[in-house]
PDB file with one MODEL, atoms N, CA, C and O in Angstrom:
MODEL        1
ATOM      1  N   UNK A   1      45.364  68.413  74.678  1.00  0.00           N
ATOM      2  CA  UNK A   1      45.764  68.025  76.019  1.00  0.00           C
ATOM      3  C   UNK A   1      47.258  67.730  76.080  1.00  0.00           C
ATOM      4  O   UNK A   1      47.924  67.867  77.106  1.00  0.00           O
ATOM      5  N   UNK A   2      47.811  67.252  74.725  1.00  0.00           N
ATOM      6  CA  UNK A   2      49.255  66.774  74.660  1.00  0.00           C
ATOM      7  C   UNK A   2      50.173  68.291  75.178  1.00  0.00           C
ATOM      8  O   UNK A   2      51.110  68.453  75.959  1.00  0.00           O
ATOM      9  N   UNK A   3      49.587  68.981  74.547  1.00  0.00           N
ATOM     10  CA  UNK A   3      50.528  70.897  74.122  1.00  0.00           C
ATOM     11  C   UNK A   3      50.631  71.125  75.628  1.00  0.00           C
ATOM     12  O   UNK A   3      51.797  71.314  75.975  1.00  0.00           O
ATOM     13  N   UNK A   4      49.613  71.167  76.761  1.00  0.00           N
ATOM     14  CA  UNK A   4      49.561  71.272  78.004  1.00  0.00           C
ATOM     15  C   UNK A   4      49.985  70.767  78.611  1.00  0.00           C
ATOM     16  O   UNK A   4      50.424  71.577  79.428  1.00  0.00           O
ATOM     17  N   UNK A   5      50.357  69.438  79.017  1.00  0.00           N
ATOM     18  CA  UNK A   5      51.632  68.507  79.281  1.00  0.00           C
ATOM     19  C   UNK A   5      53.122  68.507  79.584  1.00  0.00           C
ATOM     20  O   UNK A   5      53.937  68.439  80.505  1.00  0.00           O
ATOM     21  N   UNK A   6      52.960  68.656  77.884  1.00  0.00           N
ATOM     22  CA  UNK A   6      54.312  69.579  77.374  1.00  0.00           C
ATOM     23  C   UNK A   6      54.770  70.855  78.261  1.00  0.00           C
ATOM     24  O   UNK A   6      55.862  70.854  78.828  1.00  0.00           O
ATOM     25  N   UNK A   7      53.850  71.963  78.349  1.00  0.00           N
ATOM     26  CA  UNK A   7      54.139  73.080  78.972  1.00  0.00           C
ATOM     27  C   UNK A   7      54.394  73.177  80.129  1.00  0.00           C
ATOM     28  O   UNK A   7      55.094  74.033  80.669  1.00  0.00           O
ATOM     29  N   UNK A   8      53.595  71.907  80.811  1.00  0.00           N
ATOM     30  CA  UNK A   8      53.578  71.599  82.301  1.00  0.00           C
ATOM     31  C   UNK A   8      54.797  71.226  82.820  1.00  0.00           C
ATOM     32  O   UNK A   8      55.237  71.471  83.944  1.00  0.00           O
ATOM     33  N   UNK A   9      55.361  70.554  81.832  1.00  0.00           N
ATOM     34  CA  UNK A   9      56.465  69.552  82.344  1.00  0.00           C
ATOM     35  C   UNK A   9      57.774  70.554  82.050  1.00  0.00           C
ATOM     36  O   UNK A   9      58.729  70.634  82.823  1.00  0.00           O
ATOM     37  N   UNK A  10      57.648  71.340  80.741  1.00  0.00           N
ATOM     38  CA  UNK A  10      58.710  72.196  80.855  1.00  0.00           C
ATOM     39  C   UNK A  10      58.631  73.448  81.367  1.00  0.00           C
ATOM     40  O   UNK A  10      59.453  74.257  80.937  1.00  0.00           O
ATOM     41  N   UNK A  11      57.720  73.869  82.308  1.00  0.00           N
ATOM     42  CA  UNK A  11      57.732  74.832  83.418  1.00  0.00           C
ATOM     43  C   UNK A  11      58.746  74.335  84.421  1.00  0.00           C
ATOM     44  O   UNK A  11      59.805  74.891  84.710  1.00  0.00           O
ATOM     45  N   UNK A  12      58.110  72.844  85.068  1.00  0.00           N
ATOM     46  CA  UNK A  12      58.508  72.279  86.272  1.00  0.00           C
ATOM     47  C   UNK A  12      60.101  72.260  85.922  1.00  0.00           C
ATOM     48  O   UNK A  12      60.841  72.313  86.905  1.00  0.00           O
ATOM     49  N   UNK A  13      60.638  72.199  84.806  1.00  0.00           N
ATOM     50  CA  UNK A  13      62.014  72.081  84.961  1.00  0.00           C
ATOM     51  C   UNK A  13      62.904  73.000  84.467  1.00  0.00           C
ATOM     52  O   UNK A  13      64.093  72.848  84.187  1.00  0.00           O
ATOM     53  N   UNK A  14      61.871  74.433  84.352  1.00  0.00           N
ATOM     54  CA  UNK A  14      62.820  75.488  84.050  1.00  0.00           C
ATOM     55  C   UNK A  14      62.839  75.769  86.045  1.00  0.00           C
ATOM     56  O   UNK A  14      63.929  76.061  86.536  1.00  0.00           O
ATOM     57  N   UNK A  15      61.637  75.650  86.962  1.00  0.00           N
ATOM     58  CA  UNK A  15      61.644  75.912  87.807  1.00  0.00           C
ATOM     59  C   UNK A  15      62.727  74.714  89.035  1.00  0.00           C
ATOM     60  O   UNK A  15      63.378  75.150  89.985  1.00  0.00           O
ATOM     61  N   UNK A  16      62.655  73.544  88.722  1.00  0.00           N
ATOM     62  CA  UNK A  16      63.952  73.266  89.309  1.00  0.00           C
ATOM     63  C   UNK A  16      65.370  73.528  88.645  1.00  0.00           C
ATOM     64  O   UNK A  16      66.311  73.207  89.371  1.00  0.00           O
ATOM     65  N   UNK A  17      65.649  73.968  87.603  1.00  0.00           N
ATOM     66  CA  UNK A  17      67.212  74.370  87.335  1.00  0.00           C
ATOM     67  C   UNK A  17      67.377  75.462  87.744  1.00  0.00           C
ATOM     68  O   UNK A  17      68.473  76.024  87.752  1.00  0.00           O
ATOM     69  N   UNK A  18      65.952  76.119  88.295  1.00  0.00           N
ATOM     70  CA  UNK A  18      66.465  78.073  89.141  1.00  0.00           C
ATOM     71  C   UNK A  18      66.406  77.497  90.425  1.00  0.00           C
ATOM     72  O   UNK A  18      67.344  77.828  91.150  1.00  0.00           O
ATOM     73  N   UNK A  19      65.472  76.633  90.981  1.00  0.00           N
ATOM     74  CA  UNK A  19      65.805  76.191  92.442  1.00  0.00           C
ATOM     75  C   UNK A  19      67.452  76.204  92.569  1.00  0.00           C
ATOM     76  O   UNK A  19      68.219  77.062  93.006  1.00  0.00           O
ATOM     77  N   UNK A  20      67.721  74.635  91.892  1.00  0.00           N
ATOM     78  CA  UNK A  20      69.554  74.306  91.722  1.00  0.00           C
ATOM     79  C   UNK A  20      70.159  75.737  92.048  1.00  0.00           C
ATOM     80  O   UNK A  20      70.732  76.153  93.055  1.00  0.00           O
ATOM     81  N   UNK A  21      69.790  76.426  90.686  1.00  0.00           N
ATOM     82  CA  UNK A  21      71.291  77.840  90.452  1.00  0.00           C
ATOM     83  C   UNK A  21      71.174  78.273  91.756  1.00  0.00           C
ATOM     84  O   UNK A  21      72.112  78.342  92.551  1.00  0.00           O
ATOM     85  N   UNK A  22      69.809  78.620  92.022  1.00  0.00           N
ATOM     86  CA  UNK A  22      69.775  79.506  93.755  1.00  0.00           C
ATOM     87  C   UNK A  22      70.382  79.259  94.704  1.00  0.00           C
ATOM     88  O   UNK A  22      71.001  80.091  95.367  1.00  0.00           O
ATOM     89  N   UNK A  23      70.282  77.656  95.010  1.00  0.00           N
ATOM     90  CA  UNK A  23      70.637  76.848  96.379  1.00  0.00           C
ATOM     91  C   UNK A  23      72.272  77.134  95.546  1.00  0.00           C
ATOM     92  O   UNK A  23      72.634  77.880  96.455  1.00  0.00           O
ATOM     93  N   UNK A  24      73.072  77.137  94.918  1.00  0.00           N
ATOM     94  CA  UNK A  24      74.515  76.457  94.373  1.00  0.00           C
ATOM     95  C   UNK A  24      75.260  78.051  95.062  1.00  0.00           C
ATOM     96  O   UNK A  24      76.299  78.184  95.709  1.00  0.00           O
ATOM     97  N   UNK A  25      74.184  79.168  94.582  1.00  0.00           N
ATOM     98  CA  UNK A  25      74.757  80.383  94.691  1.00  0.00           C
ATOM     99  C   UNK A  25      74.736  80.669  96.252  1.00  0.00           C
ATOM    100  O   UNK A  25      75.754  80.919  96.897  1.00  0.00           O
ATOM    101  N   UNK A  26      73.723  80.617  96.672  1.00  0.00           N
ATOM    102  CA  UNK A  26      73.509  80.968  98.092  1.00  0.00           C
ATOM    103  C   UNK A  26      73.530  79.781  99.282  1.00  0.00           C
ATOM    104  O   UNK A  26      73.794  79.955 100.472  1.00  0.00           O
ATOM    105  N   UNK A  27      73.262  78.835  98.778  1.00  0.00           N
ATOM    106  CA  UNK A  27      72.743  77.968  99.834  1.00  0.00           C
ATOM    107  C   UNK A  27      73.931  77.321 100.831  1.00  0.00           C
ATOM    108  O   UNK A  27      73.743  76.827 101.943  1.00  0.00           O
ATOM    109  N   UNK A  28      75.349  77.479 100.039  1.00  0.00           N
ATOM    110  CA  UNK A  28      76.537  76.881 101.450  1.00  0.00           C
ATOM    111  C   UNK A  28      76.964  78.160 101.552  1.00  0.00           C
ATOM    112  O   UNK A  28      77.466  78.855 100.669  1.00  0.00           O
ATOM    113  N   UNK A  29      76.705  78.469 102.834  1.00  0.00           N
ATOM    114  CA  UNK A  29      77.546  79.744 103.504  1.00  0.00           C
ATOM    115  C   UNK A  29      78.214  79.427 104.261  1.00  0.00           C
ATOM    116  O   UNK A  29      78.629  80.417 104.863  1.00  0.00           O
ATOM    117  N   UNK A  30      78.653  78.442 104.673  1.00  0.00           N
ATOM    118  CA  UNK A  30      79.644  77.837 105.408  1.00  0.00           C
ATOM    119  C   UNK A  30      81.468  77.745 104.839  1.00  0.00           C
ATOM    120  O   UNK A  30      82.560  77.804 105.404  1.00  0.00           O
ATOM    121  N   UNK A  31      80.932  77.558 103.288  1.00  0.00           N
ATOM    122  CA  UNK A  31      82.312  77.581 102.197  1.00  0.00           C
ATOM    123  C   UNK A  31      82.575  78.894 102.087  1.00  0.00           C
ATOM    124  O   UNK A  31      81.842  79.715 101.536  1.00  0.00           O
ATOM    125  N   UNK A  32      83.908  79.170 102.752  1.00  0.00           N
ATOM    126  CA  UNK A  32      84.979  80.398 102.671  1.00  0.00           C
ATOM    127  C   UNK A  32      85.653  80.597 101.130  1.00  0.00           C
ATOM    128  O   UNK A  32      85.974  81.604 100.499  1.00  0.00           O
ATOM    129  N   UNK A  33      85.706  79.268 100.857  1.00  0.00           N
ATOM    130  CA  UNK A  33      86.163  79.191  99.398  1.00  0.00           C
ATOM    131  C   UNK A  33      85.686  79.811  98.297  1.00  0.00           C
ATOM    132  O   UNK A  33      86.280  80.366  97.373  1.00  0.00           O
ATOM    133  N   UNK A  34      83.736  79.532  98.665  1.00  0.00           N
ATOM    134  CA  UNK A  34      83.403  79.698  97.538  1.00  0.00           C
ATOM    135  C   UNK A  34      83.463  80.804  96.774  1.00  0.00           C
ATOM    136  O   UNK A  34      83.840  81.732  97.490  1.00  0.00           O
ATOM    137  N   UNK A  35      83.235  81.233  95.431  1.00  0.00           N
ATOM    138  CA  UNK A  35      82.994  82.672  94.707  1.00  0.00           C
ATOM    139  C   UNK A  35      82.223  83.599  95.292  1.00  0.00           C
ATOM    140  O   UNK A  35      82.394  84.763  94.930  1.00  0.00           O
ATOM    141  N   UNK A  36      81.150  83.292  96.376  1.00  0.00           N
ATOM    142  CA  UNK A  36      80.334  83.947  97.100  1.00  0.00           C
ATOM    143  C   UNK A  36      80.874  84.952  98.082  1.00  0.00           C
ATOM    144  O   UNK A  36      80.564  86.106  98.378  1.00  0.00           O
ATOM    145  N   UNK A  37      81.916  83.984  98.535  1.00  0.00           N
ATOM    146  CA  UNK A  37      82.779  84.845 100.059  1.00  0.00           C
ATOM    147  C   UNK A  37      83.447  86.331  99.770  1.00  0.00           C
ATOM    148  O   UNK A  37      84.600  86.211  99.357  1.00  0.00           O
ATOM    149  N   UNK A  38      83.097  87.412  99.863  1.00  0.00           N
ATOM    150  CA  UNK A  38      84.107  88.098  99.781  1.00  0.00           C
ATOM    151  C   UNK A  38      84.710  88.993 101.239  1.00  0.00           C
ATOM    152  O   UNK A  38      84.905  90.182 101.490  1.00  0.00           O
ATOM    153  N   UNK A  39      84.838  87.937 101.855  1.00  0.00           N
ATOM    154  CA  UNK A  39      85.400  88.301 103.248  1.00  0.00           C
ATOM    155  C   UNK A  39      87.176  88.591 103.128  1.00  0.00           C
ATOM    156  O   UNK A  39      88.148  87.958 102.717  1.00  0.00           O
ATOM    157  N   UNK A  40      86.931  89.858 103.716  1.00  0.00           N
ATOM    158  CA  UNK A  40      88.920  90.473 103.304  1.00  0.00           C
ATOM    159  C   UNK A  40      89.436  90.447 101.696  1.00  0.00           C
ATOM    160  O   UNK A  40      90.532  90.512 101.139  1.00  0.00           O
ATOM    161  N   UNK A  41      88.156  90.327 101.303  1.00  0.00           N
ATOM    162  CA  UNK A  41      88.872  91.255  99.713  1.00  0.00           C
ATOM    163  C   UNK A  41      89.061  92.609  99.872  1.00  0.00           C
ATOM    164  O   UNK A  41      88.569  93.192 100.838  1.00  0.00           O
ATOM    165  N   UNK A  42      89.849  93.294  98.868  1.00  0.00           N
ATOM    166  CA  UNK A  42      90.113  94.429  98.922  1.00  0.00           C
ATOM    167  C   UNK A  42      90.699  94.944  97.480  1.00  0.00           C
ATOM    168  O   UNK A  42      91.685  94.392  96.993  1.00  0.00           O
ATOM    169  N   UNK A  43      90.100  95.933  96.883  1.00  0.00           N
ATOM    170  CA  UNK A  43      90.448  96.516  95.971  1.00  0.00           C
ATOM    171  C   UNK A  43      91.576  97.056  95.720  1.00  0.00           C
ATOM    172  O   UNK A  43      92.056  97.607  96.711  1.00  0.00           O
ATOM    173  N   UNK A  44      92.600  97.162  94.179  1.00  0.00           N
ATOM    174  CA  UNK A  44      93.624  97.736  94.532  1.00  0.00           C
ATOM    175  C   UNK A  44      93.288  98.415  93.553  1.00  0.00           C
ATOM    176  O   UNK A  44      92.583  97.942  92.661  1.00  0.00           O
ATOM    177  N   UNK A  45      93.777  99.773  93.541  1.00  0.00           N
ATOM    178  CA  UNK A  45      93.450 100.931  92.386  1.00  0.00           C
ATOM    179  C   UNK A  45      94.943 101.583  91.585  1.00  0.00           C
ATOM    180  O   UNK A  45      95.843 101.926  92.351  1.00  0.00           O
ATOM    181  N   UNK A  46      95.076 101.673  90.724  1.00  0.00           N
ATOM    182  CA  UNK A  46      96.366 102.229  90.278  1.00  0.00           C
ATOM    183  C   UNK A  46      96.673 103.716  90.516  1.00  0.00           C
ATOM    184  O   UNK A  46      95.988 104.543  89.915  1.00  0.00           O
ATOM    185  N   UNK A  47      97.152 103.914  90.921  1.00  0.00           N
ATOM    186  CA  UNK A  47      97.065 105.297  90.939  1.00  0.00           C
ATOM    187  C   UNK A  47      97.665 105.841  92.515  1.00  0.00           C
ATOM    188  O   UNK A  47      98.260 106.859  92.869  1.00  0.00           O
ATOM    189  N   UNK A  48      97.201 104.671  93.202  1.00  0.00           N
ATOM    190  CA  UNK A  48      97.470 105.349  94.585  1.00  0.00           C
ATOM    191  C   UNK A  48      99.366 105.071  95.103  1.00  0.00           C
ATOM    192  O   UNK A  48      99.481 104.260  96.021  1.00  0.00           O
ATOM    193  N   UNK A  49     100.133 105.419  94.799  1.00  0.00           N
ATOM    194  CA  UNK A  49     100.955 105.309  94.299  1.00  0.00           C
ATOM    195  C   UNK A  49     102.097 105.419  95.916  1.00  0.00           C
ATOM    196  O   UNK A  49     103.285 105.111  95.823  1.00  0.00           O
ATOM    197  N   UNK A  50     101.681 105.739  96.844  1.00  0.00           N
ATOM    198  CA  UNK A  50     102.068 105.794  98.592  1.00  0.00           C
ATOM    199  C   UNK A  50     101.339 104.633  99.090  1.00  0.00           C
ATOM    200  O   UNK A  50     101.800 104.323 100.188  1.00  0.00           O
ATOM    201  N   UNK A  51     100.438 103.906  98.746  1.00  0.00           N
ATOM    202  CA  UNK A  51     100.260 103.028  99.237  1.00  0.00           C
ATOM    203  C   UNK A  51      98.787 103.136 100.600  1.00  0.00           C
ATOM    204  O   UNK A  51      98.194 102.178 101.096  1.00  0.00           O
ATOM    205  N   UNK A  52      98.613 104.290 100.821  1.00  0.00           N
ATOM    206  CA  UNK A  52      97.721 104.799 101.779  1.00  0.00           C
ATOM    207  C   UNK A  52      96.191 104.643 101.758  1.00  0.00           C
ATOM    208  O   UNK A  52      95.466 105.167 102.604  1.00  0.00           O
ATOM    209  N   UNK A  53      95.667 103.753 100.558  1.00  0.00           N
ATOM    210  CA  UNK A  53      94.033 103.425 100.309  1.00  0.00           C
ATOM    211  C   UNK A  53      93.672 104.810  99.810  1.00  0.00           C
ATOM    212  O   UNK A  53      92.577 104.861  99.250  1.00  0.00           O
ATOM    213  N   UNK A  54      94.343 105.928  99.890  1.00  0.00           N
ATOM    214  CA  UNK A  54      93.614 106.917  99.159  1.00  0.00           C
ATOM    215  C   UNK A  54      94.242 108.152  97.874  1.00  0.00           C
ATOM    216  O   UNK A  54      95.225 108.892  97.898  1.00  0.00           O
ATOM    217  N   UNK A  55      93.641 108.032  97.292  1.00  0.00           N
ATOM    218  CA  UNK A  55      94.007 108.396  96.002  1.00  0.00           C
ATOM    219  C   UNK A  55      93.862 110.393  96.051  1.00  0.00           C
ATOM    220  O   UNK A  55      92.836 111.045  95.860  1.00  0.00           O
ATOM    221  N   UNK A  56      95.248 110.915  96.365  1.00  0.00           N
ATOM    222  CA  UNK A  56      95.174 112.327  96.776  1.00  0.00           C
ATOM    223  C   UNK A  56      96.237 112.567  95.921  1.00  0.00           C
ATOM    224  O   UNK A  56      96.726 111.946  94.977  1.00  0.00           O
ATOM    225  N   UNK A  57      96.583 114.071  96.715  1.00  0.00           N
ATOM    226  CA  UNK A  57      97.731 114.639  96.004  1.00  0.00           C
ATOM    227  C   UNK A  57      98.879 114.823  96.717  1.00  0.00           C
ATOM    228  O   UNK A  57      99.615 115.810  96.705  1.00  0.00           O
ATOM    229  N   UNK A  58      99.042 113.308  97.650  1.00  0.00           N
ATOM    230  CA  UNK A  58     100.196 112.889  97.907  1.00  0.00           C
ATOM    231  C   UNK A  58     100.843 112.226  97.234  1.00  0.00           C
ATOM    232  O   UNK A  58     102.046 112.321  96.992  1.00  0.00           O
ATOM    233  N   UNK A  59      99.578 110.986  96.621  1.00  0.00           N
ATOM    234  CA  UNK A  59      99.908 110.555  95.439  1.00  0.00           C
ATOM    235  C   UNK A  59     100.695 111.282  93.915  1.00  0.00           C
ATOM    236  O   UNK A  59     101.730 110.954  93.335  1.00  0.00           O
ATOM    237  N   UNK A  60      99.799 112.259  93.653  1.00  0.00           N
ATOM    238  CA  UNK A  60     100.655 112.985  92.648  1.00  0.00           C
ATOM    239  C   UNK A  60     101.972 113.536  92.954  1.00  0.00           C
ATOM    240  O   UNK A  60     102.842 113.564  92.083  1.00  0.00           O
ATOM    241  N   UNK A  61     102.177 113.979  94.143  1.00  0.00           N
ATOM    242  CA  UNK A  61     103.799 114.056  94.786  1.00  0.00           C
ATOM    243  C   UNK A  61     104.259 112.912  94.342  1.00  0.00           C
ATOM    244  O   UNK A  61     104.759 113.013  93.221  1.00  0.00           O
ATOM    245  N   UNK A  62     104.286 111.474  94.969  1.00  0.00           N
ATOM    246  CA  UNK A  62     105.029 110.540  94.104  1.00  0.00           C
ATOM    247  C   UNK A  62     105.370 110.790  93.507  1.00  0.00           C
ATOM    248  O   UNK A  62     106.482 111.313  93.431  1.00  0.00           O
ATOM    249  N   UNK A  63     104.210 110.455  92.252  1.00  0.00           N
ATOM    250  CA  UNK A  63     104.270 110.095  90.966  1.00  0.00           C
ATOM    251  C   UNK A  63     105.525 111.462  90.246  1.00  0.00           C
ATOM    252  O   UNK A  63     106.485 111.042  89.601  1.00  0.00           O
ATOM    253  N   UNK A  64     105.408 112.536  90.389  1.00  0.00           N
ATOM    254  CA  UNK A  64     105.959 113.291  90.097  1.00  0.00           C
ATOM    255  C   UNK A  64     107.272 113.413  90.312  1.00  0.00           C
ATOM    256  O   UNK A  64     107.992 113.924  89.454  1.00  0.00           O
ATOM    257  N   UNK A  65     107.879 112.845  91.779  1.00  0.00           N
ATOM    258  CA  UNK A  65     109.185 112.881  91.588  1.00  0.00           C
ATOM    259  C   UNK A  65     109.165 111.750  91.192  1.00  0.00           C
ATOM    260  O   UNK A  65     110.361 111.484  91.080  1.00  0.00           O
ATOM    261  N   UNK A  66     108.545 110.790  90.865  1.00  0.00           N
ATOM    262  CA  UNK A  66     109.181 109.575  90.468  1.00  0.00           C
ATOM    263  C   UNK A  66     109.910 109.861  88.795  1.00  0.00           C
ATOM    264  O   UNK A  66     110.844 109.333  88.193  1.00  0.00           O
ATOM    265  N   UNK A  67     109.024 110.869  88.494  1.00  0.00           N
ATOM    266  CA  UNK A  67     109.011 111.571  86.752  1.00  0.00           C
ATOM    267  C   UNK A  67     110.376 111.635  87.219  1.00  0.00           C
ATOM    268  O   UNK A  67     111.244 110.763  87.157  1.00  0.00           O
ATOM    269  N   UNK A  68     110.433 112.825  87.705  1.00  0.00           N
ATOM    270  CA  UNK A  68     111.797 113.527  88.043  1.00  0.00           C
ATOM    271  C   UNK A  68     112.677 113.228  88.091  1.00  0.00           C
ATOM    272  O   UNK A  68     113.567 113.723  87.399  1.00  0.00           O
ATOM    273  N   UNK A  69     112.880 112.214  88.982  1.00  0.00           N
ATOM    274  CA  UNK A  69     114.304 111.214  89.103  1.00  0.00           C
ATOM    275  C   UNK A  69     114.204 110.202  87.831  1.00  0.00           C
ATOM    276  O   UNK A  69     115.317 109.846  87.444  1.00  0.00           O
ATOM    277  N   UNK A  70     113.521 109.866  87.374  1.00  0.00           N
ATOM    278  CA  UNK A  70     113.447 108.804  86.222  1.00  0.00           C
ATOM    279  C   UNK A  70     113.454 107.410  86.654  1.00  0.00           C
ATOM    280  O   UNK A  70     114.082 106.550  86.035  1.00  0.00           O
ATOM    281  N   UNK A  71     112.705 107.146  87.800  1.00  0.00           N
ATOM    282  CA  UNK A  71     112.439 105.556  88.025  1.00  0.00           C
ATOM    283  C   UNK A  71     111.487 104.903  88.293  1.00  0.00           C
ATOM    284  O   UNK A  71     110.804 105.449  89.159  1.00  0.00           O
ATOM    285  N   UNK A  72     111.074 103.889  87.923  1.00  0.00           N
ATOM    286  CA  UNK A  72     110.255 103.678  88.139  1.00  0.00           C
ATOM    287  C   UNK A  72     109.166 103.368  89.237  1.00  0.00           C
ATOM    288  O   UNK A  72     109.766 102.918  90.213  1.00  0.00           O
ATOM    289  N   UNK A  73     108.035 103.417  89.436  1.00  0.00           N
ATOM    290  CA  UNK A  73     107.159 102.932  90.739  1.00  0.00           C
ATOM    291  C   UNK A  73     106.827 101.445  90.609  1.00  0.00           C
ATOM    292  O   UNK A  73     106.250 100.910  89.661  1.00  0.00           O
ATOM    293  N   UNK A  74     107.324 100.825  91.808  1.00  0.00           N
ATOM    294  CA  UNK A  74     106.609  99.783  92.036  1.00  0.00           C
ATOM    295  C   UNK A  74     105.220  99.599  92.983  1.00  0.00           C
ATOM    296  O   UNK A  74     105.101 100.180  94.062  1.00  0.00           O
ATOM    297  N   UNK A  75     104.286  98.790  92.471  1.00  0.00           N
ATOM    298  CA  UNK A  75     102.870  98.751  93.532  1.00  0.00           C
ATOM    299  C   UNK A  75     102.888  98.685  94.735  1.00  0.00           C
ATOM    300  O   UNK A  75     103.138  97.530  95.080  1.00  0.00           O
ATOM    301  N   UNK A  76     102.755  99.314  95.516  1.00  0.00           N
ATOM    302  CA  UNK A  76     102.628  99.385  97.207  1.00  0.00           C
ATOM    303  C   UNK A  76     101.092  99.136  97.111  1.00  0.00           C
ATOM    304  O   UNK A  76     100.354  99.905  96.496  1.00  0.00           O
ATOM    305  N   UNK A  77     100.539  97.725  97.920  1.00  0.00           N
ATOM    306  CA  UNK A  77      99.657  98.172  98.400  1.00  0.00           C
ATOM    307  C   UNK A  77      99.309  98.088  99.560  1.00  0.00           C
ATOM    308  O   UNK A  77     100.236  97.534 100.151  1.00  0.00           O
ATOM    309  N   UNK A  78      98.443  98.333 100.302  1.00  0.00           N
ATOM    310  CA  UNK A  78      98.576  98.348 101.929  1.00  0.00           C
ATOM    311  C   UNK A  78      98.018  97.117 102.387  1.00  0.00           C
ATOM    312  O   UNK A  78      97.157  96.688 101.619  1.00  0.00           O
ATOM    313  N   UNK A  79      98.184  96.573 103.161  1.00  0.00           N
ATOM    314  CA  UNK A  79      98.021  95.175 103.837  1.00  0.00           C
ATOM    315  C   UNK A  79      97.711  95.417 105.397  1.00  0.00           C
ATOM    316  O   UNK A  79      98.253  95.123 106.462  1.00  0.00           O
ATOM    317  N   UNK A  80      96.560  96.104 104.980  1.00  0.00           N
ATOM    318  CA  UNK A  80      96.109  96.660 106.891  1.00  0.00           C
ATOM    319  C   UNK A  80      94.746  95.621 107.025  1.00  0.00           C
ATOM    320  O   UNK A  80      93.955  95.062 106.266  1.00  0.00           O
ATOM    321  N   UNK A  81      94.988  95.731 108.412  1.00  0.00           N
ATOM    322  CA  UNK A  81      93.564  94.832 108.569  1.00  0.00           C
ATOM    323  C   UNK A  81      93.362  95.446 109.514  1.00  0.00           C
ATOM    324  O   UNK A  81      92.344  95.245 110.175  1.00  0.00           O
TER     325      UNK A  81
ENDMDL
END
């Protein structure tokens, strides 16, 4: 009867530390802050080298005269909303 107890009691508290994680992860949607929010993130990719969100062969124009002339590129990235 002891072994059953035991099992009982450490069910119940594997099942409230997943309650906790759940509610911590999901449960304030109100916090903009949190790690959850990804409102106006935006990926930046290397490569896109005009700055335009898309990775073509305008880009390789750049990059190519950038060869050419010998200077370097700095990151453009676009800041559109």
């Amino acid at each position: 009867m002891e072994k059953k107890a035991i099992y009982v009691v450490a069910i119940v508290a594997v099942l409230v530390a997943a309650s906790v994680g759940v509610y911590a992860v999901v449960g304030n949607k109100d916090d903009v802050d949190s790690p959850a929010s990804m409102e106006g993130a935006e990926l930046k990719v290397l490569g896109n080298a005009n700055g335009d969100r898309v990775i073509d062969s305008k880009d390789i124009d750049v990059i190519e005269k950038a060869i050419d002339d010998g200077v370097a590129l700095k990151p453009k990235f676009c800041a559109c909303k």
